[in-house]
Backbone as a ProteinNet text record, in pm:
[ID]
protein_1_A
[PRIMARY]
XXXXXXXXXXXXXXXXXXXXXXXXXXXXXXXXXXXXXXXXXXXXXX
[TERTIARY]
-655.8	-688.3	-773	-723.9	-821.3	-923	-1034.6	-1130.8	-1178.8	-1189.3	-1257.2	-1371.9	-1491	-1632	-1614.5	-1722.9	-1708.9	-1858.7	-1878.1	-2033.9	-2104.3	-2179.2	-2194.8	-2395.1	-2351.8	-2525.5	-2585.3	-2642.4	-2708.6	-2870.7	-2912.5	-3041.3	-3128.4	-3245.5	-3319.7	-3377.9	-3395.2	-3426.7	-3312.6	-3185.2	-3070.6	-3035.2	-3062.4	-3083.7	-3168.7	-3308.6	-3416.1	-3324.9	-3312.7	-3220.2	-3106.1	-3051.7	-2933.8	-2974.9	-3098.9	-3213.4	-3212.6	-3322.6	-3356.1	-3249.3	-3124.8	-3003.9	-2976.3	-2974.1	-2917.5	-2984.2	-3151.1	-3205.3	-3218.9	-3138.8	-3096.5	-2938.9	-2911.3	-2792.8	-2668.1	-2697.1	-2616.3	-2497.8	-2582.6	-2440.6	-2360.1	-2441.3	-2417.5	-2422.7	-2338.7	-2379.3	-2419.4	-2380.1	-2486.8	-2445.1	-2528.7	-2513.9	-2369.1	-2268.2	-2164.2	-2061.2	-2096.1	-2032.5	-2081.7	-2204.1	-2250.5	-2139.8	-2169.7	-2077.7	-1951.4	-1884	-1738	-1709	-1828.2	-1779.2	-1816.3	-1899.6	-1981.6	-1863.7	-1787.9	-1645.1	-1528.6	-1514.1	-1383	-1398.9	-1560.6	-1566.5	-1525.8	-1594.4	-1563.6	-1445.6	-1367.9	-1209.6	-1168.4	-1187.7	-1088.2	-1148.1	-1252.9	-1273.1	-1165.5	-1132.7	-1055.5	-1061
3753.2	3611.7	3588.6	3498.3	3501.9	3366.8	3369.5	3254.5	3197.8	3060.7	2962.8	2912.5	2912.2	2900.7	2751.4	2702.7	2552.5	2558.3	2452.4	2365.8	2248	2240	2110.5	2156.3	1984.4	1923.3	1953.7	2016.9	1995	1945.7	1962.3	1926.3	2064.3	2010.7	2116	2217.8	2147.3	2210.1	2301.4	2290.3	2331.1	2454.5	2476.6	2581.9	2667.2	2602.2	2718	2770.8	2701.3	2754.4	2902	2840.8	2971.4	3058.1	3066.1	3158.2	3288.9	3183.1	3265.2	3337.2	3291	3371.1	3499.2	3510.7	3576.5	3685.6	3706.7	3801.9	3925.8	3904.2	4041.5	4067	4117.8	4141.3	4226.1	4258.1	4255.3	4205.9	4052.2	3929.2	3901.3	3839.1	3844.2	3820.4	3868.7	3952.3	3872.5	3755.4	3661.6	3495.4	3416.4	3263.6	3220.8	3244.3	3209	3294.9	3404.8	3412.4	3405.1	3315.2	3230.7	3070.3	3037	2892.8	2941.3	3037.3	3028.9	3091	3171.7	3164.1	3027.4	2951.5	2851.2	2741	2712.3	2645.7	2649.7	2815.8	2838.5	2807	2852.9	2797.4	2605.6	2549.4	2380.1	2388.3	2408.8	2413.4	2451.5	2552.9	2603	2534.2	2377.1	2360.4	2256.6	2236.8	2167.4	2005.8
1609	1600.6	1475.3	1372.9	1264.5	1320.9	1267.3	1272.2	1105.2	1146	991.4	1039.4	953.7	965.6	967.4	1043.5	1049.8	1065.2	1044.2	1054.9	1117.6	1206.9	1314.7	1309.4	1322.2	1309	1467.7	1546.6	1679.7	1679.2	1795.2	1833.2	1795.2	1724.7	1700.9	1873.8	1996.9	2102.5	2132	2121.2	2120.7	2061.9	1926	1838.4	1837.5	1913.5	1940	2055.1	2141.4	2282.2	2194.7	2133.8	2100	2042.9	2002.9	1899.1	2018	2072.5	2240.9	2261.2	2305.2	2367.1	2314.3	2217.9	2113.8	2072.7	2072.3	2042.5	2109.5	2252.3	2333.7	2252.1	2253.5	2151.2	2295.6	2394.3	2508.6	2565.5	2550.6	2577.1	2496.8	2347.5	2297.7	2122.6	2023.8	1933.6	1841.2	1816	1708.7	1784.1	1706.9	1703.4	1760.8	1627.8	1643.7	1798.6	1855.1	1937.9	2093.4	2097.4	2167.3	2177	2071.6	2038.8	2122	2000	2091	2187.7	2291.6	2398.4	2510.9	2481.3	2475.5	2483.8	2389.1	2357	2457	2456.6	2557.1	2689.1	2719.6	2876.4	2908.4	2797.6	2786	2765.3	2706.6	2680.6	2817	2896	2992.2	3159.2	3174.4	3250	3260.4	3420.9	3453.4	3520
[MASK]
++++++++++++++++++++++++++++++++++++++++++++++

């Protein structure tokens, strides 16, 4: 699957939020694969 970098304005509380997430490196492995798993779950609700 190839991916293209894209860019979106959020809420600064929002971004500290994905900061937080992210610094266990477990779930998961940076910013962006927060977002897109973040995405697919919104995409695949019914």
């Amino acid at each position: 699957m190839s991916k293209k970098p894209i860019s979106a304005t959020i809420d600064e509380e929002l971004t500290k939020w994905i900061s937080k997430q992210t610094e266990d490196k477990q779930k998961y492995r940076n910013k962006s694969h927060l977002i897109e798993i973040a995405l697919e779950l919104l995409k695949n609700q019914k």
